[in-house]
N, C-alpha and C positions, 0 to 999 in steps of 0.2 A: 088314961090319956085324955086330952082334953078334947072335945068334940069336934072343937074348929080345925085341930091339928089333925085329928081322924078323918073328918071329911077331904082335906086337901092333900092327905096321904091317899087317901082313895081316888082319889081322881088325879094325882099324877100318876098311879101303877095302872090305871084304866087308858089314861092319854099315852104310857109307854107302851100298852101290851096292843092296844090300837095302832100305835104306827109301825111295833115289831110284824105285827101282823099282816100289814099294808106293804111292807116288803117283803116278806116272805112269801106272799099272793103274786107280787110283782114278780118277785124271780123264777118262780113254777111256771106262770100263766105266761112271760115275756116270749117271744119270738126268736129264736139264734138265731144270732149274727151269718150270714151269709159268708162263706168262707170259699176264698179262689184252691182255687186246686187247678193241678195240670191237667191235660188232657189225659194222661195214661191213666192217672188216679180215677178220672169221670169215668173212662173208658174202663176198669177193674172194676169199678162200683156198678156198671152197668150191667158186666158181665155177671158179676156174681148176685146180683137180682134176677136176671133174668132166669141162670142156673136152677137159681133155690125154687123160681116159677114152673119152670119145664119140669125139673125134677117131680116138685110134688105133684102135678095138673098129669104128667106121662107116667107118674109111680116108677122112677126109674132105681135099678138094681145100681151098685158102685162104680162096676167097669161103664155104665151106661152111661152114668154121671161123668165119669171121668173123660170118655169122648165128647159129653156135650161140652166141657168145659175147656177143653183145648179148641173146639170150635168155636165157641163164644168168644174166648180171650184174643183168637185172629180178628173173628168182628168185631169187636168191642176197639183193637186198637186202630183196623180201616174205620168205626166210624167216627174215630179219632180225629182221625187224619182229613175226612173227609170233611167234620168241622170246620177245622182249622184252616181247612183250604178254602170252604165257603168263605168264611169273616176276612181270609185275606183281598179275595177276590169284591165283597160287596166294600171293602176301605176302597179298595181302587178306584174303583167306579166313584163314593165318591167323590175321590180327588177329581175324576173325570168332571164331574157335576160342577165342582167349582170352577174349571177351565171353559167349561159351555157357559155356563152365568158367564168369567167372564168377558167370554169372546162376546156374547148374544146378547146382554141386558147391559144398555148405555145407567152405569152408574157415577155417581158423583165422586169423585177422589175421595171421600172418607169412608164410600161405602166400597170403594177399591180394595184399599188401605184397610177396611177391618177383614175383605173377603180372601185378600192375600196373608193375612195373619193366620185367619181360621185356615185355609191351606197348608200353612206352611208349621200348623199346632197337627193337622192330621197327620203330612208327609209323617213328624218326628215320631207321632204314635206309630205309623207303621213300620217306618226303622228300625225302634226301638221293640217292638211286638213280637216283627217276623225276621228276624234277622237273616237267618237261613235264607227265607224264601228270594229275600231282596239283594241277598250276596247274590245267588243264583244268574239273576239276571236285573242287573241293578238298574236297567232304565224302566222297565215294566212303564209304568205311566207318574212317574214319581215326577218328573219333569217337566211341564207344559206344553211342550213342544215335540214330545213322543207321544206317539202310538200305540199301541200293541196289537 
């Protein structure tokens, strides 16, 4: 083989096995992707963490397991619930926030204009979010001019 050819054979399987190897470090060592889930899912996943915790830390027999885990799966799906009732309640508030700016802070027609935009981007998010919650009692503070 000729030398020149051997050399530049050697260094393009050197420059291949370097970049195979440059992602295959990338994909071990990379971070997953963040993935949404529902609340009951968080709430199952909490529970059964918590479980596998109690269990070994109390050395619990099967029947003992089995009671802590019909307890846990109730808490697990109240602290469910009690998320999601947080996130709905701090959205509200702050639509509130934009209705005090702007009653309180004398702004210029564009900064009107964008602060009624971003209100009217949040109302949709919480529409479209809590649907339930907002069927329930559809004025809550979605409105400007209500209360709660």
């Amino acid at each position: 083989m000729n030398p020149r050819l051997r050399n530049q054979t050697i260094l393009a399987v050197s420059l291949a096995a370097l970049f195979a190897s440059g992602v295959i470090i990338g994909r071990l060592t990379a971070p997953a992707s963040p993935a949404a889930s529902a609340p009951t899912a968080q709430a199952s996943s909490w529970a059964e963490t918590a479980s596998r915790t109690l269990a070994n830390d109390l050395q619990l027999d099967e029947s003992q397991q089995q009671g802590l885990d019909r307890i846990l799966v109730s808490v697990g799906e109240s602290l469910g619930d009690d998320q999601e009732t947080a996130l709905f309640t701090m959205y509200l508030r702050m639509l509130r926030v934009h209705d005090t700016i702007s009653a309180g802070i004398p702004l210029s027609e564009a900064q009107s204009s964008r602060l009624a935009a971003s209100r009217a981007k949040l109302k949709g998010l919480i529409i479209e979010r809590f649907p339930q919650k907002v069927s329930e009692n559809p004025k809550l503070a979605l409105d400007p001019s209500s209360e709660d």
